[in-house]
N, C-alpha and C positions, 0 to 999 in steps of 0.2 A: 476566171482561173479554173483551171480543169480539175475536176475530184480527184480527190487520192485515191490510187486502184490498191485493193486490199491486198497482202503478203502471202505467198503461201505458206502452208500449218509449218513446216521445215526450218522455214528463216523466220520464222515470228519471233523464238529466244532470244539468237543471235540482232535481230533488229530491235527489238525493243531493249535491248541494256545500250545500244548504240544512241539509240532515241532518248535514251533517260539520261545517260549522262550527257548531250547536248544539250537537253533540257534543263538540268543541273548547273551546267557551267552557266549557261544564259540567264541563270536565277541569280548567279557569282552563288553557290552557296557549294560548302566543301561535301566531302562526302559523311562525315561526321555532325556536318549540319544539317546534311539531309536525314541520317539515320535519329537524329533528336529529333527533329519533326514530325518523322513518322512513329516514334516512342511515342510521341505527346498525342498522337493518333489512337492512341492504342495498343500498337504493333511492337512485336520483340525485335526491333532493327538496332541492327551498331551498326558502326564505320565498314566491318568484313561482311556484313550482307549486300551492303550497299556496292560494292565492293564487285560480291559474288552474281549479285543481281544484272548488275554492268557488263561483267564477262560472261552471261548468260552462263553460269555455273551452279543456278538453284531454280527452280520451278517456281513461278507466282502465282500468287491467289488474285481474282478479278478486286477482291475489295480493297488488295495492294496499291492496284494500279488506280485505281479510283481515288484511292487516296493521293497517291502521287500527283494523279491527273490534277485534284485540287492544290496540292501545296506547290507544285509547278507553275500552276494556270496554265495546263496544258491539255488540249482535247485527246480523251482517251485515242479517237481515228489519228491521231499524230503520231502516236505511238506503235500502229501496229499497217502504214501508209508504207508507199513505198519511195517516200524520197530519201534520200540520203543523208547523215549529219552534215554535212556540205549546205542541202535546199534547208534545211533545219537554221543552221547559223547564218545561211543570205536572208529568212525571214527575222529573224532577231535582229539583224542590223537593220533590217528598213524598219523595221519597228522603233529600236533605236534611235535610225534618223527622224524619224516623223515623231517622233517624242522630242529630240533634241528640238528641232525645228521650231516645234509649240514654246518650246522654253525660250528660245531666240525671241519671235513673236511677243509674248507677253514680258518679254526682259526688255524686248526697244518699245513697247508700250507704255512700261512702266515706266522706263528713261524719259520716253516723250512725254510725262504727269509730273517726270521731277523736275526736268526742265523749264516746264511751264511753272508750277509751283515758284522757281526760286524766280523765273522771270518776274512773278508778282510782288514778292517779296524785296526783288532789288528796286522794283517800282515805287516801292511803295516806303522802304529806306530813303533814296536820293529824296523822295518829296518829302518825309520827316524832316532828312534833316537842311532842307532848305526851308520848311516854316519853323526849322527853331530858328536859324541863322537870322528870318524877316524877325523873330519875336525877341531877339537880342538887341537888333541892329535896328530895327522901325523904317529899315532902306527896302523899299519896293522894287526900286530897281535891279538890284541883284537876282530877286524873288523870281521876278518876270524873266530875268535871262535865263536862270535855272529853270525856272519850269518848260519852258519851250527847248530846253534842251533835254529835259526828262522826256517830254512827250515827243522827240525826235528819237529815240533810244529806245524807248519803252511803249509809247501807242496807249494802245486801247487799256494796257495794264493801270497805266496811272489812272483814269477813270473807275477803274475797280479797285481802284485802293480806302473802300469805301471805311475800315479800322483808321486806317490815316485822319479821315473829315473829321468823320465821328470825335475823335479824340479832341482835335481840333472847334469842334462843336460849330463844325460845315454842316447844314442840312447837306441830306443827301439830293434831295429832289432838287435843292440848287444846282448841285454839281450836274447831273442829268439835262437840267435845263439848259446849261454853260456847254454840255459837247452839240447838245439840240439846235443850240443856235448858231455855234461853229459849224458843224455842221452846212446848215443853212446858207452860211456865210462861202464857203469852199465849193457849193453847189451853185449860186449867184457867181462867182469867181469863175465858175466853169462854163456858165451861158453867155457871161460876157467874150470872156478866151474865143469862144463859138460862132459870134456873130466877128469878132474882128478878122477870121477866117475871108481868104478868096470863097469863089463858088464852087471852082473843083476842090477845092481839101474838105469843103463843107458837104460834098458829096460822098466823100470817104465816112465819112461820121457815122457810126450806127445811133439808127433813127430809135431804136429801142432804149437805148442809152439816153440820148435828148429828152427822151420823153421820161426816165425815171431821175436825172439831175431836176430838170423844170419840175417837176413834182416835189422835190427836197429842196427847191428855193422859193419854195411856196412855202414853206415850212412843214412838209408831210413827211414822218419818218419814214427814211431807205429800206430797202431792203439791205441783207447783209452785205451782200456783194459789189453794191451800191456806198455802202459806208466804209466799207475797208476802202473803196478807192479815193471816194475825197477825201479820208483822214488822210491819205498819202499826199494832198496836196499843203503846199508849205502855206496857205491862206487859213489851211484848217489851224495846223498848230497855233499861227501867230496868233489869232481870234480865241482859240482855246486858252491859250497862255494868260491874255489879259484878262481875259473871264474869272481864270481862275486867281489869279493875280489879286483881282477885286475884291473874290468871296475871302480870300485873306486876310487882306486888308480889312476886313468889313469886320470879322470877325473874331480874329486872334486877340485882336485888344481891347472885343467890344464887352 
């Protein structure tokens, strides 16, 4: 950005009441909110100095505009530069925007924390109230349909519903162990898928890939990216479901 070229002595009056009241208005403060301000400064200002100051109608002292300069947040060189209220209010608006912009940003931030939030939370309802239902009913099989239908809707959430176990007095380290071995299981389901493969589609395969499922049906934990995709595979849930099914069964009535 180019510097402000200084005014000459002639129009410095006339521009800086120009200057101040853009500065003013871009504070939203009236002119009697400005003259309280500068009271609480110090200064013998009303609403008509403010006023006279504006229409370059009274002579300022440097400690005015310094004052100003702070209750504006505005650089004294702003005031005595030589752009126009015009370049004055197109910087206020891109200031403006790039303030608005931050609040967009941290508002769909915040949105994407609530969203997850309640994701967890509705995960972790449907599986409540599917082990009251099993602790009513003593029918597992309802149990098992529901949870494989939780864990087709919800994923990884129902694993972190670890208030839910707890209550239920599921270890946790069971539950951990129950996706470890699905897991396992979705990654076995994927080498097999792999070998009934012709030789050209098994050439399409990334060998990188091959190489991190074989590692996860050995039973070596995935990497991330590794896990979100077998949990997408329908062998993961079914295996999950009965897993979890069991630690139910094992323990709601034990």
């Amino acid at each position: 950005m180019a510097q402000a070229q200084v005014l000459p002595i002639a129009d410095v009056p006339r521009a800086f009441g120009a200057r101040l009241r853009a500065a003013r208005q871009e504070a939203e403060l009236s002119q009697d909110g400005l003259a309280r301000a500068m009271a609480a400064c110090g200064f013998n200002w009303r609403q008509t100095t403010v006023a006279k100051t504006e229409a370059a109608d009274r002579p300022v002292l440097f400690a005015e505009v310094v004052a100003l300069s702070r209750i504006l947040e505005t650089g004294i060189d702003e005031f005595l530069s030589e752009t126009t209220p015009l370049d004055s209010l197109l910087a206020g608006i891109q200031r403006s925007a790039l303030e608005r912009g931050k609040d967009v940003h941290n508002a769909e931030q915040a949105l994407q924390i609530a969203r997850w939030n309640l994701h967890n939370v509705e995960a972790g309802l449907r599986l409540t109230q599917a082990i009251y239902a099993y602790r009513r009913d003593s029918d597992s099989g309802p149990l098992r349909a529901d949870i494989e239908l939780i864990l087709e809707q919800y994923g990884e959430a129902v694993i972190r519903a670890y208030a839910v176990y707890e209550a239920a007095r599921i270890p946790i380290p069971r539950v951990v162990d129950a996706e470890a071995k699905a897991l396992q299981e979705a990654a076995r389901g994927e080498l097999a898928r792999f070998n009934r493969l012709s030789e050209s589609d098994m050439e399409s395969e990334s060998g990188e890939w091959l190489l991190a499922v074989a590692s996860a049906a050995e039973g070596n934990k995935p990497v991330a990216a590794i896990r979100d995709q077998l949990s997408l595979e329908n062998g993961y849930r079914v295996h999950l479901a009965e897993l979890l099914t069991d630690l139910v069964v094992e323990y709601v009535h034990a």
